[in-house]
C-alpha angles and dihedrals in degrees: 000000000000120000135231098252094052094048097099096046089054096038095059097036088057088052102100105252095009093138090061091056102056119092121190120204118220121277114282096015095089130248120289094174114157123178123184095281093063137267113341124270124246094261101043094057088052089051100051094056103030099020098200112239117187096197086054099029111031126067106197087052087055094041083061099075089065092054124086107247125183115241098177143014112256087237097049085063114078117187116281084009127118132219129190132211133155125238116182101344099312129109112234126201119212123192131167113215124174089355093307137105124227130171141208140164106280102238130101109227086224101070106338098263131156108265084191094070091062133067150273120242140155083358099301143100117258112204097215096216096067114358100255121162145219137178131220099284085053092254118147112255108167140022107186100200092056106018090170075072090069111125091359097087100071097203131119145167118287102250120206130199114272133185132164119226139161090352100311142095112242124195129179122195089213130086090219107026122190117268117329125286111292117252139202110238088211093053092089088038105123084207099064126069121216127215119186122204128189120269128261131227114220117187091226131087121274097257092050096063097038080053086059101053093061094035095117097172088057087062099084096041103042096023099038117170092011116053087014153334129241105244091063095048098127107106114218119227114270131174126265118188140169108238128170088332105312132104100239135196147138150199151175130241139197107205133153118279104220117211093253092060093035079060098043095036093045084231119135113189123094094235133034134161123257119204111212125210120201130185109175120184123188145264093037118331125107119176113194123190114184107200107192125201103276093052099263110137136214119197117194120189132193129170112185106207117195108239089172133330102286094035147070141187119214128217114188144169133180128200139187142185098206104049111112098171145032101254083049079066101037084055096062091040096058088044087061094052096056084060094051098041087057102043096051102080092038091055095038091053089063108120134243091019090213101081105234120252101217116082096225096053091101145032125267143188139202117264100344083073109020082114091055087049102043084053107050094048087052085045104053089033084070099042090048078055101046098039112028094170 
């Protein structure tokens, strides 16, 4: 994918003869560059002449390497089969074998291939392009076009940390990554009861849509009617504090109680309030537990994993107390996929994708953003600490 701030350079490098028609002035005398469209934009001639690179230029992107991140769901990976998934920019490469998980980059050394896209046999991973083997540390075993080279050639796959946890595969491309992978304290509960849906892909950076999440004055305006209505759109202060390593806050809610959850709540009244938990722990996890007035409870998990700078791949559960079926289930569910189907383009539309790493970058406000901002100091502390140069 290319990003925003490299749309101007490709689309003008894909334009027959644009190279002819871009002049550069001499160093120091400033950039006069035109292209048939017209004179560049702001941020294409930035980008012409400091191309912006987050691996190079932004910190917390770097500080993400040394941070746990799920690539797969627990259930997805059989044993002696092999998922794939992405995490900054990497392919990674996640196989079960004798009941453990275990993850690598997902490149043979010979030609660069998918592993992946192989198979598993005599406990070891086949590359489909040319046979080669590995076993389950990721050293080479076999190479079937010179087998007198078996055991000679000293390569192997890169192999990466890997732990399972609340569900979810977690990697780390760190050898000593920073704390453990977060969990959810309801996930071993025999009350509640789990669904797991797949994950979904956002074409916007990891902090951006956790930002989202917790974002409570966007809710009259993106989730009307739903989450919220316009003429009650003040937020009222609410605490935000740093506990054993978690962002938490809370809240309570008045919202509407439809028929279906005043069936399946055994509440009557038309509204109720709803007192919301939050633990939030950087860099991408946000648990959510929903307490109503009777007691029942409604857990929601989401865990934002960095596929590049401007993506992000998105690991979720919901649980509930008070579900008895499967369309119970299905219900919530649904109700959750309204909100992220709304929330997508709003969220998509953020610019620039890559959230800046420079607190005043952008605009804030007391109390309707006193969870953004908590965040991104915790956020940028860390990576300070993590990457220092």
């Amino acid at each position: 994918m290319v990003t925003l701030l490299s749309r101007g350079r490709a689309a003008l490098a894909g334009r027959p003869g644009a190279n002819s028609t871009v002049t550069t002035a001499p160093a120091g005398i400033g950039r006069t560059d035109r292209h048939e469209g017209g004179p560049l934009t702001t941020v294409e001639a930035r980008e012409t002449v400091d191309p912006f690179i987050p691996e190079r230029d932004s910190r917390w992107y770097r500080a993400m390497r040394h941070f746990w991140h799920p690539v797969a769901y627990s259930k997805d990976v059989a044993e002696d089969q092999m998922v794939s998934g992405r995490l900054l920019g990497e392919r990674i490469l996640v196989v079960r074998h004798q009941g453990e998980v275990r993850a690598f980059m997902d490149v043979c050394r010979h030609k660069g291939a998918a592993p992946s896209l192989g198979w598993v046999e005599n406990g070891c991973i086949n590359c489909p392009y040319h046979g080669w083997a590995y076993d389950m540390d990721g050293t080479l075993v076999s190479i079937p076009s010179r087998p007198e080279l078996n055991g000679v050639l000293q390569v192997g796959l890169v192999r990466y940390l890997c732990r399972e946890s609340s569900g979810m595969v977690w990697v780390s491309l760190t050898d000593e990554p920073w704390g453990d992978p977060p969990g959810i304290p309801e996930w071993d509960d025999p009350i509640m009861r789990w669904q797991t849906p797949p994950s979904y892909d956002w074409a916007t950076s990891s902090p951006r849509r956790l930002e989202n999440f917790v974002d409570f004055s966007h809710f009259p305006f993106v989730h009307e009617n739903v989450l919220g209505t316009r003429d009650k759109a003040q937020i009222e202060e609410h605490d935000v504090w740093r506990e054993d390593g978690a962002l938490r806050f809370d809240k309570v809610f008045v919202e509407p109680n439809v028929d279906r959850m005043k069936e399946m709540l055994g509440i009557d009244e038309d509204t109720m309030s709803v007192r919301n938990w939050y633990q939030l722990t950087v860099p991408g996890s946000i648990s959510l537990v929903r307490t109503f007035p009777n007691g029942k409870r409604y857990a929601l998990y989401m865990v934002t994993a960095p596929t590049g700078p401007a993506t992000c791949r998105n690991f979720w559960h919901i649980g509930a107390d008070f579900t008895s079926t499967s369309d119970d289930m299905d219900f919530l569910l649904e109700f959750e996929y309204m909100v992220l189907d709304q929330d997508q383009p709003v969220v998509e539309s953020q610019w620039p994708e890559h959230l800046p790493d420079r607190l005043s970058a952008e605009t804030y406000v007391k109390v309707a953003d006193d969870i953004t901002l908590a965040y991104r100091k915790w956020l940028f502390e860390l990576a300070e600490e993590l990457e220092p140069n």
